[in-house]
LUMMI-728008 format. One record per atom (N, C-alpha, C): x negated, y, z negated. Coordinates in steps of 0.02 Angstrom, whole numbers, plus 50000, padded with zeros to 5 digits. Atoms other than C-alpha are relative to their C-alpha. Example, Ala and Ser with C-alpha at 12.3 -4.5 7.8 and 13.67 -1.06 7.14 Angstrom:
BEGIN
499554994150000/493854977549610/499555006050000/500424994150003/493164994749643/500395005549963/
***
This chain:
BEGIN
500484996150040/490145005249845/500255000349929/499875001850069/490025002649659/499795007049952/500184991150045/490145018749537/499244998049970/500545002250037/488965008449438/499304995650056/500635002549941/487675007249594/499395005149992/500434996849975/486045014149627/500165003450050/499634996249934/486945020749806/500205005649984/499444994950018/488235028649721/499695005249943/500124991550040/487385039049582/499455005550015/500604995349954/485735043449660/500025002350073/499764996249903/486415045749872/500545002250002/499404995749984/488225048949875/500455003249973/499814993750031/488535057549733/499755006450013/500364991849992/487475070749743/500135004750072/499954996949913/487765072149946/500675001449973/499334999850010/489455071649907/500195008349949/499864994150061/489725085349748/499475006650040/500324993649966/488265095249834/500415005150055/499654997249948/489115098949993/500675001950002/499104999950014/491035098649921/499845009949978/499904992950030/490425116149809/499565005350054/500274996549964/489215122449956/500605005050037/499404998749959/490625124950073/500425004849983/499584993950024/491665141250054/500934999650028/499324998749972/493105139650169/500344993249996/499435003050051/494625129550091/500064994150065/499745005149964/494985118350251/499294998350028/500385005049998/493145114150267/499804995349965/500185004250052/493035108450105/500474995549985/499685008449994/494525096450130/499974996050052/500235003949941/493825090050278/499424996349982/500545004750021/492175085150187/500084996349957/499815005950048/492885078150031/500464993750029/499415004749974/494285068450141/499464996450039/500555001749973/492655062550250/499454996349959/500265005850049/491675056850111/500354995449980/499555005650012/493025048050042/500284993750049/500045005549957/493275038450176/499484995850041/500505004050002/491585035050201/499444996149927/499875003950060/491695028550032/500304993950001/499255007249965/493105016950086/499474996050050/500395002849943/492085011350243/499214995049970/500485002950043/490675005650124/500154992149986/499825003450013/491594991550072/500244993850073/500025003549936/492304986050245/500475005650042/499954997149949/492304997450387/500765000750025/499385002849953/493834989050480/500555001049951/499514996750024/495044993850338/500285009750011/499844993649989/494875012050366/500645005550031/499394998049942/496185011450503/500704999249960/499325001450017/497365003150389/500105007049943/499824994550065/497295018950250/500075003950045/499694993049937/497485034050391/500764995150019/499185002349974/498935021250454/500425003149949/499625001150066/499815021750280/500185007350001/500234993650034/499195039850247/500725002850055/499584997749940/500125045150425/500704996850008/499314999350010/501755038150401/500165000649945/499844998250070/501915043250215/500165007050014/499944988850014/501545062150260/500565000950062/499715001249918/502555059450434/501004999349951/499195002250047/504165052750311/500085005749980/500024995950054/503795065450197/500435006850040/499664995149962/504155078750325/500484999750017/499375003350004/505595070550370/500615000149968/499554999350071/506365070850211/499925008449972/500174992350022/505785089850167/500515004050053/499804996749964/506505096650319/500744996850017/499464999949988/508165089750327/500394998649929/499514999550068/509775091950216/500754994850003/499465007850009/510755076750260/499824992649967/500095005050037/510735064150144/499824993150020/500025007949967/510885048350258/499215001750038/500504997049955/509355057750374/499124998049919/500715000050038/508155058650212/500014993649969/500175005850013/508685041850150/499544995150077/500205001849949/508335034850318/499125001149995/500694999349987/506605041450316/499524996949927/500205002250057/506305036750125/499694991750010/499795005749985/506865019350175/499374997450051/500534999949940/505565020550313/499464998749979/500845001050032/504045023350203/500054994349956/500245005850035/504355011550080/499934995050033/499975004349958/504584997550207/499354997850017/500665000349975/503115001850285/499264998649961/500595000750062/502055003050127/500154993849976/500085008350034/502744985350054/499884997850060/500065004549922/502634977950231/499344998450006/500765000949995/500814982350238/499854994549930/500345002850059/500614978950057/500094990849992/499865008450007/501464960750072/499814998450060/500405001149950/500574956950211/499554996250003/500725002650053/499044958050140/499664995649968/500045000350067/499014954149989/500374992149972/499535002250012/500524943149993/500154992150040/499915004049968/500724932950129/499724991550005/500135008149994/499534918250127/500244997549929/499635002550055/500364916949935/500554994750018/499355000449996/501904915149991/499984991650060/500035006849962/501384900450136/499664995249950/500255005550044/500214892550016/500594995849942/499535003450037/501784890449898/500484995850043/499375004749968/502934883050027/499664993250005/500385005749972/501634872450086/500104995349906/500045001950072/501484867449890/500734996949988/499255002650003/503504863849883/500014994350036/499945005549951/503504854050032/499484994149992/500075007450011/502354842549981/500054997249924/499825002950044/503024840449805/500744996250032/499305003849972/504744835749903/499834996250061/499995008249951/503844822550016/500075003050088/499904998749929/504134835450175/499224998950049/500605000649977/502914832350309/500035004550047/499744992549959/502934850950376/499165003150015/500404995849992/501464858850450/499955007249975/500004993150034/501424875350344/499285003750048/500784999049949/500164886050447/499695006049927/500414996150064/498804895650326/499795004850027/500324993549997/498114912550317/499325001549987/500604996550030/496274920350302/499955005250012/500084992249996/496704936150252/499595003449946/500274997350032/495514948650183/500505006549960/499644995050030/496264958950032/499655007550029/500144992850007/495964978250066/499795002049927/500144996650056/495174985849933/500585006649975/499664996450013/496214996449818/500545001450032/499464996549971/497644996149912/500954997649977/499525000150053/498784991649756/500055005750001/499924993050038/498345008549721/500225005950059/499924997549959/498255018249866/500944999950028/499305000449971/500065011449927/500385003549942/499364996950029/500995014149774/499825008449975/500134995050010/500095030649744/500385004050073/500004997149923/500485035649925/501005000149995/499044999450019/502605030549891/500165003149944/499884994650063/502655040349732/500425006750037/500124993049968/502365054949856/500905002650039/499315001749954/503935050549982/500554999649942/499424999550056/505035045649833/499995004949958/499834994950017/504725061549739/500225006050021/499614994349946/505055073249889/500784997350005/499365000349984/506685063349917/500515002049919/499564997250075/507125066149716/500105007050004/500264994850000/506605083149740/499485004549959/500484997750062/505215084249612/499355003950018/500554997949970/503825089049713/500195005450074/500014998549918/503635100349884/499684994650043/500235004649971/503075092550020/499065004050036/500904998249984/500985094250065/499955006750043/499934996349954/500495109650126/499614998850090/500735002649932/499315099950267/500184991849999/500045006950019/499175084150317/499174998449978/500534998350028/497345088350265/500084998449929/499954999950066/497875090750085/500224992049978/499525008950031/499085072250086/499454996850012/500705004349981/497445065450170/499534998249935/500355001350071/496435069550027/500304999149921/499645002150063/497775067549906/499694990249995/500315010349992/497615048249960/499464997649983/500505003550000/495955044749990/499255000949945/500604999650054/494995053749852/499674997049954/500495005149998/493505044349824/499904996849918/500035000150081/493445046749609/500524993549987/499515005050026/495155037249605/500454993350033/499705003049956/495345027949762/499934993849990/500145006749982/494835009749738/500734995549934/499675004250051/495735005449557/500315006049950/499714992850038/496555023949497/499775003549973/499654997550011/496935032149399/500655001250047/499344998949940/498925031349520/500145007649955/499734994550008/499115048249533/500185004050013/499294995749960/500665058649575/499895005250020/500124993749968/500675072249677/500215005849981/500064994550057/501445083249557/499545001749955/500695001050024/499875080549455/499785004250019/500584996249967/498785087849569/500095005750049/500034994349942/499735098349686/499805005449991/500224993350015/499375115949608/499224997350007/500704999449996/497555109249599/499524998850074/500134999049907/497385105049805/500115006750016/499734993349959/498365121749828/499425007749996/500264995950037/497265131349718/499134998549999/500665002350023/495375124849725/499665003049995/500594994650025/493935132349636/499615001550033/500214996349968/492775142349707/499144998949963/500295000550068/491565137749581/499914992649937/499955006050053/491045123749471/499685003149928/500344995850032/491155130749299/499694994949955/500435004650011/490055123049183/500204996649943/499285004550053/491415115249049/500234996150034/499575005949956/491995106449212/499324994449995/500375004649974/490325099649246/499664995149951/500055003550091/489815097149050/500684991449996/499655003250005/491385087049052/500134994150043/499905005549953/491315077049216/499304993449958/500605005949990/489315070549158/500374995249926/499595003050071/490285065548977/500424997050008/499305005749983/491715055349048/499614993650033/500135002149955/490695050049194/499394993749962/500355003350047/489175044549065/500194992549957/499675003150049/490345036348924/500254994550044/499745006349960/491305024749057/499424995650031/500725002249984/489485019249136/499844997849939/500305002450034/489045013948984/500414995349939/499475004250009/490675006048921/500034992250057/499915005149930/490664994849084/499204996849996/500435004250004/488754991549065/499714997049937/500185001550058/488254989848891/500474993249957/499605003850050/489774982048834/500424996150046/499765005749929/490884974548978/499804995050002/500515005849966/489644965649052/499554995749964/500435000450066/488664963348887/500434992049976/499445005250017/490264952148831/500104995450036/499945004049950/490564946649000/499564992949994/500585006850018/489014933648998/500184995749965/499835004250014/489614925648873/500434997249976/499165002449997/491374924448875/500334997050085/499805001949954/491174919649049/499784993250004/500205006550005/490024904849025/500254995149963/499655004350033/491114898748903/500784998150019/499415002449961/492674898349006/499974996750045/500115003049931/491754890849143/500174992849980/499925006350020/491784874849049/500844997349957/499445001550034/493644874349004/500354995649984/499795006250028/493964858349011/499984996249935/500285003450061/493024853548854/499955004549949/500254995950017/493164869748777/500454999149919/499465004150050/493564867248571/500185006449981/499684995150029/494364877648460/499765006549976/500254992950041/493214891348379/499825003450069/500034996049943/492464893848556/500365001650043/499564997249968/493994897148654/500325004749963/499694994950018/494644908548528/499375005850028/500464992749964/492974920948548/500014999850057/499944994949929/492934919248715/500515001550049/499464997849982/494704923648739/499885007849973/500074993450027/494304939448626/499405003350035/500644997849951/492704940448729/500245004150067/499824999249945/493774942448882/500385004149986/499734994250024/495054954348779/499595005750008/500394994250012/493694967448749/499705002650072/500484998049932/492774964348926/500525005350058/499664995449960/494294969949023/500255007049992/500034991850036/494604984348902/499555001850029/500824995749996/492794991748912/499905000450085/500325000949932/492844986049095/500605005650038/499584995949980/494394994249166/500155009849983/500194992350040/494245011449030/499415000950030/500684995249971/492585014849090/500074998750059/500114998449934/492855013449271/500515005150001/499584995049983/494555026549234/499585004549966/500554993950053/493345037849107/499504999250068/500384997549942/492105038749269/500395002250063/499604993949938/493625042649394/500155007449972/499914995650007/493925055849278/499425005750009/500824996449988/492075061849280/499865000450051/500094997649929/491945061449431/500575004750048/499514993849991/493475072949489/499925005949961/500374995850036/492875083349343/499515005250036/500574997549921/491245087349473/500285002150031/499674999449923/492355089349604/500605007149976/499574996450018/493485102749475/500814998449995/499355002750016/494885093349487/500334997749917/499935002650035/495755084649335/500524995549999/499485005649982/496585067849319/500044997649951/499685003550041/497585058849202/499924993749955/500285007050060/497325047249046/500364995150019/499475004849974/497555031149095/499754995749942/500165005350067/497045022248925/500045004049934/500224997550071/497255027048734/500134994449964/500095006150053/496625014148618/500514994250000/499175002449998/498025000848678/499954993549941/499745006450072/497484987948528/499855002949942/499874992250053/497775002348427/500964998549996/499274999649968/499794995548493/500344998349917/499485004750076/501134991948332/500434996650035/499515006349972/502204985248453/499844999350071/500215000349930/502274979048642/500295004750043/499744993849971/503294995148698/499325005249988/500304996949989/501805005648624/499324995250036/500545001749961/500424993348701/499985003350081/499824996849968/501264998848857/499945006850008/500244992549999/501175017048833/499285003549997/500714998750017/499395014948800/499424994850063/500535003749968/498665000848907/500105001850089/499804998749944/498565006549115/500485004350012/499464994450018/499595023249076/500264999850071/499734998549920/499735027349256/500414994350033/499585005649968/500385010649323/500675000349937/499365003050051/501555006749166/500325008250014/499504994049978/502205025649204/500415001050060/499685001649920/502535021249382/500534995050015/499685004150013/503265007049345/500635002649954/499584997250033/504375015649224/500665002650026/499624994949956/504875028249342/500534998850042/499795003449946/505095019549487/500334994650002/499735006049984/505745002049438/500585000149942/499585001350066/506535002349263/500395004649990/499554993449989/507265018649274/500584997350045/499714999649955/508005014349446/500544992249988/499645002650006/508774998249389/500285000849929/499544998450017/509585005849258/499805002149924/500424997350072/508375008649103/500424996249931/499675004950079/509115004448923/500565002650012/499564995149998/510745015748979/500484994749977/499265007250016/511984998048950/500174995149985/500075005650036/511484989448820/499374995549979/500655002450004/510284977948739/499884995750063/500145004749965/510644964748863/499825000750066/500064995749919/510464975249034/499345002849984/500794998850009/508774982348945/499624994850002/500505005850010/508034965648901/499814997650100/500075002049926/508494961149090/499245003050027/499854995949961/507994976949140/499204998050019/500654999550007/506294975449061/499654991750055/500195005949993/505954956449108/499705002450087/500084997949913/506264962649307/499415005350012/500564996049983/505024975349296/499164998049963/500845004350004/503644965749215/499964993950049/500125003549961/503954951749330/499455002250070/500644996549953/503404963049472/499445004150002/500594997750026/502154970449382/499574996250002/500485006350009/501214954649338/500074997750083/500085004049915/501634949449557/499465007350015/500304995449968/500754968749609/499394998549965/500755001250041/499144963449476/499634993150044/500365003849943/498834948749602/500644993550030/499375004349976/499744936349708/499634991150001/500235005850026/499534920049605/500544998749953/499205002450043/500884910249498/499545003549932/500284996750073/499634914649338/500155007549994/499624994450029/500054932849357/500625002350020/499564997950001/501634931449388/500254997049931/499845002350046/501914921549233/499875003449951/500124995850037/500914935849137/500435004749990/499504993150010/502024948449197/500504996049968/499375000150051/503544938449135/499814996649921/500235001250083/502564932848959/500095008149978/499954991950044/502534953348934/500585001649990/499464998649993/504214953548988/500485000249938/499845000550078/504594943448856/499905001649948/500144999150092/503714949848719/500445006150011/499564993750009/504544967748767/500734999849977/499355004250015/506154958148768/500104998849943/500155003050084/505734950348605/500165005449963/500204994350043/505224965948522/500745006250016/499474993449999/506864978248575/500474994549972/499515003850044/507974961648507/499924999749952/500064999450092/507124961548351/500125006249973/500014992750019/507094979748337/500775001849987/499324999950004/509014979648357/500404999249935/499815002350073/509244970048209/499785000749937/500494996350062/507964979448105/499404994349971/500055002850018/507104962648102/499005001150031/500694999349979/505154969648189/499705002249925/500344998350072/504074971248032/499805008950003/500074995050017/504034987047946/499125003050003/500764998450031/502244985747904/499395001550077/500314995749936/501214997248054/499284993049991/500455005349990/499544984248014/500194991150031/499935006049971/500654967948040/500335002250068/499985000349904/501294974248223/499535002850015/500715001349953/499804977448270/499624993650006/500235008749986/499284959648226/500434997750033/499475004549959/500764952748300/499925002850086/500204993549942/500604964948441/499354995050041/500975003549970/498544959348489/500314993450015/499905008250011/499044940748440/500504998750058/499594998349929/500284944048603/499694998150053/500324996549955/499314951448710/499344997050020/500515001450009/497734940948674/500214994550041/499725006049966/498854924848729/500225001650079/499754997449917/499464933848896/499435000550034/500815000349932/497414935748947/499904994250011/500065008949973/497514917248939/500024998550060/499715000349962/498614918549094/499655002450042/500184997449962/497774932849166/499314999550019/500755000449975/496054928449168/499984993750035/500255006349990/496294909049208/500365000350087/499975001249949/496154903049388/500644996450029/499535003449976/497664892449400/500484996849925/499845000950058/498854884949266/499414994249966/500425004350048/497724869049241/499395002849956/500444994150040/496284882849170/500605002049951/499574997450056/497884889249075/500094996149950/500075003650035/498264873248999/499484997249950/500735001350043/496214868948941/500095005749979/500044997350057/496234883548876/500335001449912/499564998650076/497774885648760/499784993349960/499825005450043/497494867748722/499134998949952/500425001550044/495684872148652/500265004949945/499884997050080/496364885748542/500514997449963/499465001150037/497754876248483/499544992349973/500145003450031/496444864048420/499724992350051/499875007949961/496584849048560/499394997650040/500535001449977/495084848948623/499254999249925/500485000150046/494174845648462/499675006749955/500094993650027/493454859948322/499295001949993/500814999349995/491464858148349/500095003250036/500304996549944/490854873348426/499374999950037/500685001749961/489474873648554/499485008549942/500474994850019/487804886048497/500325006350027/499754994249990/488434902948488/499515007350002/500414996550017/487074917148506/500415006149958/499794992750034/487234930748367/500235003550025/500054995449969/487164942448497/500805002650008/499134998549977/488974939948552/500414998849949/499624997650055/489604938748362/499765006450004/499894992749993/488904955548360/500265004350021/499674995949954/489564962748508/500785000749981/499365000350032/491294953948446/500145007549945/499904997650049/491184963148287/499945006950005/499964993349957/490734979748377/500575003250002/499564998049974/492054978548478/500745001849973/499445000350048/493364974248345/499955006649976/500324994850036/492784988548247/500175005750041/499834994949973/492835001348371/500575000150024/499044999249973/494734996748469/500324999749944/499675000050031/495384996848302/499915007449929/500154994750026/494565010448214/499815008250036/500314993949972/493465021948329/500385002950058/499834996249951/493845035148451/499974996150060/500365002849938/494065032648630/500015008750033/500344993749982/493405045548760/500325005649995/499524994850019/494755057848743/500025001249933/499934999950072/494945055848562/499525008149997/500664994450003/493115066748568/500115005750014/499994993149981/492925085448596/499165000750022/500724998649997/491135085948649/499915005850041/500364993449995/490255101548653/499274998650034/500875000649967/488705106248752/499455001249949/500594998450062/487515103448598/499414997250014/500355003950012/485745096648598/499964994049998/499925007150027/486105081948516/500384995050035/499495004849941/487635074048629/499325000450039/500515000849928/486435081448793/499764992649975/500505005350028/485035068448710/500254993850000/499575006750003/486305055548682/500244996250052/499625003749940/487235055348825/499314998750047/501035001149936/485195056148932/500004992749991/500225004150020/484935041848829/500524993150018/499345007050000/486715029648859/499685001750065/499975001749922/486395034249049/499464998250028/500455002549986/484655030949056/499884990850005/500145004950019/484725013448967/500554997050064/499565001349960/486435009949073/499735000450068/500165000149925/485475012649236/499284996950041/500405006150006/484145002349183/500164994150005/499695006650005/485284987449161/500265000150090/499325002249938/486044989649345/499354998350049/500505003549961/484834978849424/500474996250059/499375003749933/486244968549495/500715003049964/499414998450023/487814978649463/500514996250032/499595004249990/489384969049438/500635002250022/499574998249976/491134973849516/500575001849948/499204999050047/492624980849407/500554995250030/499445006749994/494014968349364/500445000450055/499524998749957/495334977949442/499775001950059/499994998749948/494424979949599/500134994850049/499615004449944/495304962749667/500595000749996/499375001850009/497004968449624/500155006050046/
***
């Protein structure tokens, strides 16, 4: 089920938000939101359902585990347990026919004549997110940062809540615990002002402009073979902006939609080609993951604590598996270590005082990065990697094909606003007249266009 569906804003929102604030007593109302949400999940494909209660039930099962005992080897033991179980599933998944398809791929560059046996496995939806949201939980009880759930009711709906379940906002259970423990009684009307204003703005980021771009930055990559130089640069910048607009407005509608629900969840975008360097692109682009990642990987092998050369590592190792958890394909694993590098890059230059002073040229240098790494991440395989760099680097000839205005416009939009204008937070919107009218008017036109609504990026990762 697609936020940006007819299903979803006219049937199971309203069933959904209606019946969450009807409900008075505290453990029916996490029985219906944990119930929708999973018949949210089930929307998509039924037969996963089992695998998220699996996950859910030995996360909260560890968790207890680790809460209730004070021997160190006893709570590692159980730590040790969940993660296992959560990469096990997750590489499984996700992972597995990768991993045969590459051998198979070795073995017949070295002439072996090996039966490799193949996989047809169906990815799970969201369950990048779900897993590492779900080990946060286990690894912060064993730090001791968090308590442990007061229910397995509460960890239930920590997991599966429907606003952030498919593609995030990943978000920690310190986050939200006072707001499970504590739930309103009441939807006041600053929550609900604020859910239709998030919920609005991302709907109309994802249809107006996303998808707007999409068209024809997709038709022009389709042909990559022949693609020359002016048109693989726009519709590399085409594909820059689409995954912005596309990914921000599906987290600006998880937030609007928990908003409804009284909850509140976490910025996971501020203006990231707004970046001066590739440390702040990071702090800005997928907050929640690049914070998790932080936490959990770069921290734990050892952070900048011993040197430039143990940081550069440190960093490389944790974008590697960053770019493998974004999908399991050599192209993003090569993204994650192109970021690696630029981060790498950018704390060696910085060392030597040698990153440009001037805040406008790292941000060009910065984009001009970041623009080359969607190369990677959008293209199907390296030979798509290759046609493409080799039309912007000229090699495919400098005649462009017919370009409709439309999508210099949109370009010029888009430029314009990630480098100047607000994004949804930036705003303070007030319940005035004029927004109401505005925002009637983006969600009207936006729900006009969803004749055939299209899927968010990150809902294959």
């Amino acid at each position: 089920m697609l936020f940006n569906s007819h299903v979803f804003i006219f049937a199971f929102l309203p069933v959904a938000v209606t019946g969450w604030w009807m409900l008075r007593r505290q453990d029916a109302r996490l029985v219906w939101l944990t119930l929708m949400s999973y018949l949210f999940y089930a929307y998509w494909d039924w037969r996963f359902v089992s695998l998220m209660l699996v996950s859910t039930v030995i996360d909260y099962t560890a968790g207890l585990g680790i809460s209730r005992s004070d021997v160190p080897s006893v709570r590692k033991r159980w730590l040790v347990a969940s993660l296992v179980a959560n990469l096990g599933l997750l590489g499984f998944f996700k992972y597995s026919g990768f991993f045969l398809a590459s051998v198979a791929a070795v073995c017949r560059a070295a002439g072996l004549d090996w039966a490799v046996p193949t996989l047809s496995i169906i990815l799970p939806a969201g369950i990048s997110f779900y897993t590492f949201q779900s080990m946060s939980y286990t690894i912060d009880l064993y730090r001791g940062i968090v308590q442990p759930a007061k229910s397995f009711l509460h960890f239930a709906l920590y997991v599966s809540m429907y606003p952030q379940l498919i593609a995030g906002p990943i978000v920690r259970y310190s986050y939200i615990e006072d707001q499970l423990a504590e739930l309103k009684q009441r939807l006041p009307a600053i929550d609900l002002w604020r859910g239709i204003y998030f919920f609005v703005w991302g709907l109309s980021l994802k249809v107006l402009v996303a998808d707007t771009v999409a068209s024809y930055s997709d038709r022009f990559l389709s042909a990559h073979e022949t693609i020359a130089f002016p048109t693989s640069w726009l519709a590399m910048l085409g594909y820059a902006y689409q995954i912005l607009f596309d990914f921000d407005g599906y987290s600006c509608m998880a937030v609007g939609l928990a908003f409804m629900l009284g909850f509140r969840m976490p910025q996971n975008f501020d203006s990231p080609y707004k970046a001066a360097n590739p440390s702040d692109f990071w702090r800005r682009w997928h907050i929640t993951l690049s914070e998790w990642l932080r936490d959990y990987l770069y921290f734990a092998l050892g952070g900048s604590r011993h040197g430039l050369g143990t940081t550069v590592r440190n960093l490389f190792l944790t974008m590697f598996l960053g770019g493998l958890w974004h999908g399991a394909g050599w192209t993003f694993v090569a993204w994650g270590i192109f970021h690696g590098a630029l981060l790498g890059g950018y704390h060696a230059l910085r060392s030597v005082n040698l990153w440009p002073g001037s805040r406008a040229i790292g941000r060009a240098i910065t984009f001009t990065g970041v623009l080359f790494s969607w190369v990677l991440f959008r293209s199907d395989d390296f030979g798509m990697v290759g046609n493409v760099l080799s039309g912007m680097f000229g090699l495919h000839g400098l005649e462009s094909e017919h370009i409709h205005l439309r999508f210099y416009g949109m370009l010029a939009l888009c430029f314009v606003w990630t480098n100047w204008g607000p994004n949804a937070w930036d705003l303070r919107m007030t319940p005035r007249r004029l927004t109401a009218f505005a925002l009637a008017l983006a969600f009207v036109v936006s729900v006009l266009m969803l004749a055939k609504p299209s899927p968010f990026l990150y809902f294959r990762f």
